[in-house]
MARPA-394295 format. One line per field, with one value per residue (C-alpha): residue in one letter; x, y, z; residue number from 0. Coordinates in steps of 0.25 Angstrom, whole numbers, plus 5000, padded with zeros to 4 digits. Layout:
N
residuo c(A;...)
c1 c(X;...)
c2 c(Y;...)
c3 c(Z;...)
num c(NUM;...)
END
This chain:
468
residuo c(X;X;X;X;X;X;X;X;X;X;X;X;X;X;X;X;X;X;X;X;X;X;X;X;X;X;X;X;X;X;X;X;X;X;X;X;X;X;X;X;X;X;X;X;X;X;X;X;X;X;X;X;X;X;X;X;X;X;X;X;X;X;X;X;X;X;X;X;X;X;X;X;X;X;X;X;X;X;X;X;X;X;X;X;X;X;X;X;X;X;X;X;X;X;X;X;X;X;X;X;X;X;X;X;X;X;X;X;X;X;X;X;X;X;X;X;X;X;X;X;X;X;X;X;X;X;X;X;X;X;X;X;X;X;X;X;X;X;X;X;X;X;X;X;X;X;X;X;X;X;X;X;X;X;X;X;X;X;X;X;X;X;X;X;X;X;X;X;X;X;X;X;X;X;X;X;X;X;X;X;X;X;X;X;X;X;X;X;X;X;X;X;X;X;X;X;X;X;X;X;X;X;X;X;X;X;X;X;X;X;X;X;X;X;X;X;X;X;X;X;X;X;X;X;X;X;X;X;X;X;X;X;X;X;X;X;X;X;X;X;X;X;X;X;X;X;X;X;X;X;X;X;X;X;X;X;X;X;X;X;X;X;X;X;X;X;X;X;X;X;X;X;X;X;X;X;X;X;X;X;X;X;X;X;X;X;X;X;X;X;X;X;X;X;X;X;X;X;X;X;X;X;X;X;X;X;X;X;X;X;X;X;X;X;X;X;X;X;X;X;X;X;X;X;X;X;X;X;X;X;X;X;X;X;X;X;X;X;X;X;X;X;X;X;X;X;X;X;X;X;X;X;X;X;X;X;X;X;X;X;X;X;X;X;X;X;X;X;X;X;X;X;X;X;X;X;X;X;X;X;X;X;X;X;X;X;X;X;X;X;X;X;X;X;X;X;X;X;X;X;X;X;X;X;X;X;X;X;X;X;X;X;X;X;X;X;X;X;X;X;X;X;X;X;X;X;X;X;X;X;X;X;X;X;X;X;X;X;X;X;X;X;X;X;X;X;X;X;X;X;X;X;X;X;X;X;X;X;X;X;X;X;X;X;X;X;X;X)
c1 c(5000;5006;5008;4997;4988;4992;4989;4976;4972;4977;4970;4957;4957;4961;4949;4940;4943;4941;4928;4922;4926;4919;4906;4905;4908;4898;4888;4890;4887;4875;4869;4871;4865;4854;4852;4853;4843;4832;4836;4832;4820;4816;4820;4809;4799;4801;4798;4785;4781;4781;4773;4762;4762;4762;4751;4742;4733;4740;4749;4741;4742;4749;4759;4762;4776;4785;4787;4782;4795;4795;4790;4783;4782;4776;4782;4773;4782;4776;4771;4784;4775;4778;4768;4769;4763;4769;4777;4774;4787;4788;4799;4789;4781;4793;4797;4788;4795;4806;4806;4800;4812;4823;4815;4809;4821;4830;4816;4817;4833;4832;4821;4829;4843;4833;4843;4841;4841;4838;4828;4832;4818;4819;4816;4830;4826;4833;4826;4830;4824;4820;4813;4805;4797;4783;4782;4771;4784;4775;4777;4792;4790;4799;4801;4809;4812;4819;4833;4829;4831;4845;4847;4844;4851;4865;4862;4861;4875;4881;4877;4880;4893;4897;4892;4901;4912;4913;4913;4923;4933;4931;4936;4947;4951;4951;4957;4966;4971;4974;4983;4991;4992;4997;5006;5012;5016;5030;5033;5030;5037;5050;5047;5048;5059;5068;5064;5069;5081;5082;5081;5089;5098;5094;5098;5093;5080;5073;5060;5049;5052;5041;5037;5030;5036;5036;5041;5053;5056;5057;5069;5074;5076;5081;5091;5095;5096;5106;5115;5114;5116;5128;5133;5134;5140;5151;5153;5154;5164;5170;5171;5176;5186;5192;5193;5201;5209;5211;5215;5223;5231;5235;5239;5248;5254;5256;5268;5276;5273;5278;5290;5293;5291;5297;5310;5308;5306;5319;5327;5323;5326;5339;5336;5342;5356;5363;5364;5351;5349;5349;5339;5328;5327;5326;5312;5309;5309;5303;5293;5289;5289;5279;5271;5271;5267;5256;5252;5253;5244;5234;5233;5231;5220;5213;5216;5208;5197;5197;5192;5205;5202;5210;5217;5215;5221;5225;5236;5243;5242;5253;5264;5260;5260;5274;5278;5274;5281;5294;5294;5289;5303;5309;5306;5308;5317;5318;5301;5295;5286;5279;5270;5258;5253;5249;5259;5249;5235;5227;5216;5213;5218;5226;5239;5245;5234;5237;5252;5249;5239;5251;5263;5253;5250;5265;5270;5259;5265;5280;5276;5268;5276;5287;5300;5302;5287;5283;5270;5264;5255;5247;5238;5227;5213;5201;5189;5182;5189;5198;5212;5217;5230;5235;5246;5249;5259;5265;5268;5261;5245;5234;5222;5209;5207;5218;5213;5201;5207;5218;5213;5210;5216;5227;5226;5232;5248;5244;5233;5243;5245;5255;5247;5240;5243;5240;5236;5240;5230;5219;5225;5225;5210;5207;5214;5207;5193;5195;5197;5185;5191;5193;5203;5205;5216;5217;5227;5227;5238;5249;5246;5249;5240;5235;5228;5219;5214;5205;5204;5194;5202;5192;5180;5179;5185;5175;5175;5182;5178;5177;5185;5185)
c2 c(5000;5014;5024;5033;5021;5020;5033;5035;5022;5026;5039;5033;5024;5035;5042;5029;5026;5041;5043;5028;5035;5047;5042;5029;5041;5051;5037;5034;5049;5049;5036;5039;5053;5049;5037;5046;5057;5043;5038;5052;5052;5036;5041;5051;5043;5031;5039;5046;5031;5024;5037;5035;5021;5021;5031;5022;5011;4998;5005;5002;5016;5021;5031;5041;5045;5054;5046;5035;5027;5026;5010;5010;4994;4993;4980;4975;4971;4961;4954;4958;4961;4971;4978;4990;5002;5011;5012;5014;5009;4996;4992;4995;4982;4975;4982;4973;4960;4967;4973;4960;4952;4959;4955;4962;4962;4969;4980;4982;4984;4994;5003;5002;5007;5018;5014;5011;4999;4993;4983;4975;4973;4962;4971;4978;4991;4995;5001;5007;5008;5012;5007;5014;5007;5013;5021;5008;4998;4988;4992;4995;5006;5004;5015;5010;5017;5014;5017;5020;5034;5033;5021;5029;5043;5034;5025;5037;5043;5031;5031;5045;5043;5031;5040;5052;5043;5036;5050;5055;5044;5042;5059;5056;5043;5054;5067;5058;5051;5065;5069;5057;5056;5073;5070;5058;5064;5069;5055;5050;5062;5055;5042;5047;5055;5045;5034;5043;5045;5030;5028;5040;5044;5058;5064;5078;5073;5079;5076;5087;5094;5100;5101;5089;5075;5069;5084;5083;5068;5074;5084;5071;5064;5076;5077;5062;5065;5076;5068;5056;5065;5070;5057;5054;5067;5065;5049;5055;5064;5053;5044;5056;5060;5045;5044;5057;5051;5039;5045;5055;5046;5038;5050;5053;5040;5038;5047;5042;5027;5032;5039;5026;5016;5025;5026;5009;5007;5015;5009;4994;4998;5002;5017;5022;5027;5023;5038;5041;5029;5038;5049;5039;5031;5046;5048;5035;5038;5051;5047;5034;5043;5053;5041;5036;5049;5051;5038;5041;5054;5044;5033;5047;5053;5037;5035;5047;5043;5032;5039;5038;5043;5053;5053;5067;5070;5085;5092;5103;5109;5121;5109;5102;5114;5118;5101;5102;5115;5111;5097;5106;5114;5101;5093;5107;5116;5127;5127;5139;5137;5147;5142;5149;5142;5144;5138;5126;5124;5108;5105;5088;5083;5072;5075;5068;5073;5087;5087;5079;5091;5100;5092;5092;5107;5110;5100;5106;5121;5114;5107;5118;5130;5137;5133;5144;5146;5149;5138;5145;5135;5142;5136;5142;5140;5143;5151;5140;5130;5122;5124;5128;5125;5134;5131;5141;5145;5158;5149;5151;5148;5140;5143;5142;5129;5124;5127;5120;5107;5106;5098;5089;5076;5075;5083;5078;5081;5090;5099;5098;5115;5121;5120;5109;5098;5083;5074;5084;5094;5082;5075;5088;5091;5075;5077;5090;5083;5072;5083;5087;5102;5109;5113;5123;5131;5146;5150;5160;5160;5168;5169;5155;5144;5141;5128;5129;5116;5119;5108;5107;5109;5103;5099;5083;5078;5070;5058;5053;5058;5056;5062;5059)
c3 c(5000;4997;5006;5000;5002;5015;5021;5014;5021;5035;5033;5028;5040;5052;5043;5045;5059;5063;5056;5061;5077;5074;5068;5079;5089;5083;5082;5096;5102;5093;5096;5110;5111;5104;5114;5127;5122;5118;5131;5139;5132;5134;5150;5149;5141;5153;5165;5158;5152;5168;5173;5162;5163;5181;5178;5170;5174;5172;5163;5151;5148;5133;5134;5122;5123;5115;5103;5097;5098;5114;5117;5132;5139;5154;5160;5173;5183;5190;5176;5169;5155;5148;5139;5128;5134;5122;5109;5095;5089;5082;5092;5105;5104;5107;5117;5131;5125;5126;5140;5146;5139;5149;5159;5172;5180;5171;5168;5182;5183;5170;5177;5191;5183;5173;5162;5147;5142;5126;5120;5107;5101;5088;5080;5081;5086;5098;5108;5121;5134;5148;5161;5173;5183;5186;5199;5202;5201;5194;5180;5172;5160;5148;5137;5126;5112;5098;5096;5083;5086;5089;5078;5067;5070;5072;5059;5052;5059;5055;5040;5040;5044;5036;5024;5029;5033;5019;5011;5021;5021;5004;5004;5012;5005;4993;4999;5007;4995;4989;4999;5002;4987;4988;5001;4995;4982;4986;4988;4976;4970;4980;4976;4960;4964;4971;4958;4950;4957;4957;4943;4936;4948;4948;4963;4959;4962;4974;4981;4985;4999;5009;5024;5024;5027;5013;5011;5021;5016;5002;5008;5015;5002;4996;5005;5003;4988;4992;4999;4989;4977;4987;4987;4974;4971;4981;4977;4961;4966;4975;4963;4954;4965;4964;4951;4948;4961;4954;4939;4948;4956;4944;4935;4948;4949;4936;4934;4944;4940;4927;4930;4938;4925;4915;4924;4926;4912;4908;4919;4915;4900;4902;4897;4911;4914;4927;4928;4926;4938;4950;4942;4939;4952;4959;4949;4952;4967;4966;4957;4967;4978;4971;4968;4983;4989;4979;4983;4998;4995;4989;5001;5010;5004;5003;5018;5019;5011;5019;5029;5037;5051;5057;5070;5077;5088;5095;5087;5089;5073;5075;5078;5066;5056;5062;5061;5047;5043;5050;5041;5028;5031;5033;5019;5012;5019;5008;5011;5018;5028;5037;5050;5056;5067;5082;5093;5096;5089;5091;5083;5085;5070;5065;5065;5054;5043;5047;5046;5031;5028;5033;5025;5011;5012;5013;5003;4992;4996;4993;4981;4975;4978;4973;4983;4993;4995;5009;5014;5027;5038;5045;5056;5065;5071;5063;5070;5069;5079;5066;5064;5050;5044;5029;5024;5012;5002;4995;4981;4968;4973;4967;4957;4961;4952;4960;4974;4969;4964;4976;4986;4975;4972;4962;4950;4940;4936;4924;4934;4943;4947;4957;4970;4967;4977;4974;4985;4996;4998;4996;5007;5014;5011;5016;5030;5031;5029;5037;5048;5046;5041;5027;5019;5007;4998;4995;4985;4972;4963;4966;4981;4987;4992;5007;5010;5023;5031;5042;5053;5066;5076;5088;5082;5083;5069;5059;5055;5044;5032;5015;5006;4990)
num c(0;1;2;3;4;5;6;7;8;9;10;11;12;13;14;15;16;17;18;19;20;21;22;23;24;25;26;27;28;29;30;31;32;33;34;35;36;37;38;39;40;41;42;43;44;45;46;47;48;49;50;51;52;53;54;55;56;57;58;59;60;61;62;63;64;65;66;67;68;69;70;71;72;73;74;75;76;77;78;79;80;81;82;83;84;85;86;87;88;89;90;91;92;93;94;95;96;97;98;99;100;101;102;103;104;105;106;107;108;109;110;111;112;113;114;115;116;117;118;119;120;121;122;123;124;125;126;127;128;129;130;131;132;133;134;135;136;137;138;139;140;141;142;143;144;145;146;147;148;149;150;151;152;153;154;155;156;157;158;159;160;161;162;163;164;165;166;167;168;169;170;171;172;173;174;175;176;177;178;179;180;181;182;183;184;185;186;187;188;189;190;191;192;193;194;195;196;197;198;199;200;201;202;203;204;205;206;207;208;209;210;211;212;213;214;215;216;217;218;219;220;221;222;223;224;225;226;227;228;229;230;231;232;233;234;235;236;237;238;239;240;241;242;243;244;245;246;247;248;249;250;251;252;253;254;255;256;257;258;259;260;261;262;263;264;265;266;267;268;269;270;271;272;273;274;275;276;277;278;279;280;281;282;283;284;285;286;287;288;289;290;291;292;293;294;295;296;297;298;299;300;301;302;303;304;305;306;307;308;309;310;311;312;313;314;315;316;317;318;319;320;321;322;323;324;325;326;327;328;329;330;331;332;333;334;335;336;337;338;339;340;341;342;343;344;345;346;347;348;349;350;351;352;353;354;355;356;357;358;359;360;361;362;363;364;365;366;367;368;369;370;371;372;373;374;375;376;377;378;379;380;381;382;383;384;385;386;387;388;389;390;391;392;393;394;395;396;397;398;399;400;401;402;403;404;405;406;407;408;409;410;411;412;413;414;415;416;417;418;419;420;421;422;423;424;425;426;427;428;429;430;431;432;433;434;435;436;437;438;439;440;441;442;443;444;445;446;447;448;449;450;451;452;453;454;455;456;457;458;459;460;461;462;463;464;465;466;467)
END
């Protein structure tokens, strides 16, 4: 059964239920009144019946009571007959058989309570009645009357509302069926929505939006659409990211690899001097060595894609930026370096990924600067609780194309510009990350480069997180 099925049925029945309450309530109340004011009257019409009838002799005399439906029977008490003394209806002949078939005993105990009682003639007509003894005490007075009067206003209320009830619950079968029908369509427009999705892939889709529930289910599945058309941006990209690392890393180690053969080919044909020995095993070396580290820089970056977890601890940063410097003077002593840092500055980081973030910025400014070019680390504490670490240059600048494709990795050999960094600075952007801070480059042409990471310096670290 649908769901539109479903709700019209659950309303049509509440609707039923409630309507067949009201109309047995409204019947009961009714049937009841009508009952009380008879009984008033039969009460009435008892008491002025046993005056006549003590007042006549031998209570032979007729009685002419308001309305020709009252039955009058006298019961003799010490006979126990019972004879008609009035009653016009066709129920009233019946009415001494019926008084003498409850017997003298129980006359005598209805007359005693003064309560109502009812007699079932064969006919079917209900009739009810009352009991008083004569002021004598040899005679019982009984006044019965038709329920007829009661009977036939509540038939009538019945069939009235039967009629009614039909008619009412047939509209709301119909004006029901229209608005379920109306508040239902937005999901059907979902339904078609999310088929269509289904069968063409389209994510652009999106469902209707409203106050209402169906309304606020639509901005809920709109919002899903987001983060799966999201995700498959990111995961295209992903994929994208890995195939250029894929064709990159194999242009990259495919000149070294050929430097190394061509040389190996030349020595096993005999082509090389023993002069020229000494020369060739040094490319050969240098050429391995390149090859090793660019493959070390790999393995780094998929560690960290890896999600390799970090292992902060409390560091004092000012110690590590002056470490860093005095090695940087040490491997290049013709290098200028100049340190702006506080005496002491702790932040809770892993140590080893922020010396390698330090070690990669300096050995871009010494491969892509002009010798005698003066790098300058600065660190200091940002206004917002982090640290922030620059290392800049005075050298020859980046263009903005550059700064924009810096953090990437590789760039191939022939796009390969002064200031560009290989593996370095995407190893630098990665650690960065995985600290859950941020890291960009500001340089013009002409006016030198400075590369900013910003790092909580406090604040509890995230999880480990995914880099492409």
């Amino acid at each position: 059964m649908s769901l539109r099925a479903r709700l019209l049925a659950g309303l049509l029945a509440v609707s039923t239920i409630l309507l067949v309450v009201l109309s047995s309530v409204s019947v009961f109340v009714l049937r009841e009144h009508l009952l009380e004011r008879i009984d008033v009257q039969l009460r009435a019409a008892t008491a002025t019946a046993a005056q006549k009838i003590a007042a006549a002799p031998n209570g032979r005399l007729a009685l002419t009571l308001t309305g020709s439906t009252y039955a009058v029977a006298s019961m003799n008490l010490g006979t126990g007959r019972t004879r008609l003394v009035n009653g016009d209806a066709p129920e009233a002949a019946a009415v001494p058989g019926l008084v003498e078939a409850l017997g003298l005993s129980r006359m005598k105990d209805h007359a005693a309570r003064q309560d109502r009682f009812t007699l079932d003639p064969s006919s079917g007509y209900s009739m009810i009645a009352r009991v008083s003894e004569t002021k004598q005490g040899n005679r019982l007075v009984i006044v019965a009357v038709p329920l007829e009067s009661v009977d036939a206003p509540v038939r009538r209320l019945i069939i009235a509302e039967l009629l009614t009830g039909g008619v009412l619950i047939l509209l709301l079968a119909l004006i029901g069926r229209a608005l379920i029908t109306r508040g239902l369509s937005p999901l059907a427009r979902i339904a078609g929505a999310a088929y269509g999705m289904a069968s063409n892939g389209d994510l652009s889709v999106r469902m209707p939006e409203g106050p209402s529930e169906i309304g606020r289910l639509g901005t809920a599945v709109n919002l899903l659409l987001d983060r799966i058309a999201e995700a498959f941006r990111d995961r295209w990209a992903s994929e994208d990211r890995v195939r250029r690392f894929a064709a990159d890393a194999s242009h990259e180690l495919r000149t070294p690899l050929s430097t190394i053969r061509g040389y190996a080919e030349l020595y096993r044909s005999g082509a090389l001097s023993t002069e020229d020995l000494p020369r060739i095993m040094g490319r050969i070396e240098s050429e391995a060595t390149r090859m090793g580290d660019l493959v070390s820089q790999m393995l780094e970056l998929a560690r960290l894609d890896r999600n390799a977890a970090l292992e902060p601890s409390e560091t004092d940063l000012a110690a590590v930026v002056r470490d860093v410097s005095v090695d940087y003077t040490a491997i290049d002593p013709g290098s200028l370096i100049v340190v702006d840092a506080p005496d002491a500055l702790s932040a809770t980081v892993d140590e080893a990924r922020v010396r390698q973030i330090l070690v990669n910025l300096l050995a871009n400014v010494r491969a892509h600067t002009p010798q005698g070019t003066t790098a300058t680390v600065r660190l200091a504490q940002t206004p917002v609780g982090g640290v922030l670490i620059e290392v800049s240059d005075d050298g020859p600048g980046m263009s903005g194309d550059q700064v924009a494709r810096a953090f990437d990795r590789f760039q191939r050999g022939e796009e390969r510009l002064p200031g560009s960094a290989g593996l370095g600075l995407s190893i630098v952007k990665a650690i960065t990350d995985a600290h859950g801070g941020r890291c960009w480059i500001t340089s013009a042409p002409g006016e030198g480069t400075s590369v900013h990471v910003e790092l909580p310096r406090h604040q509890r670290l995230p999880g480990p997180a995914t880099w492409a």
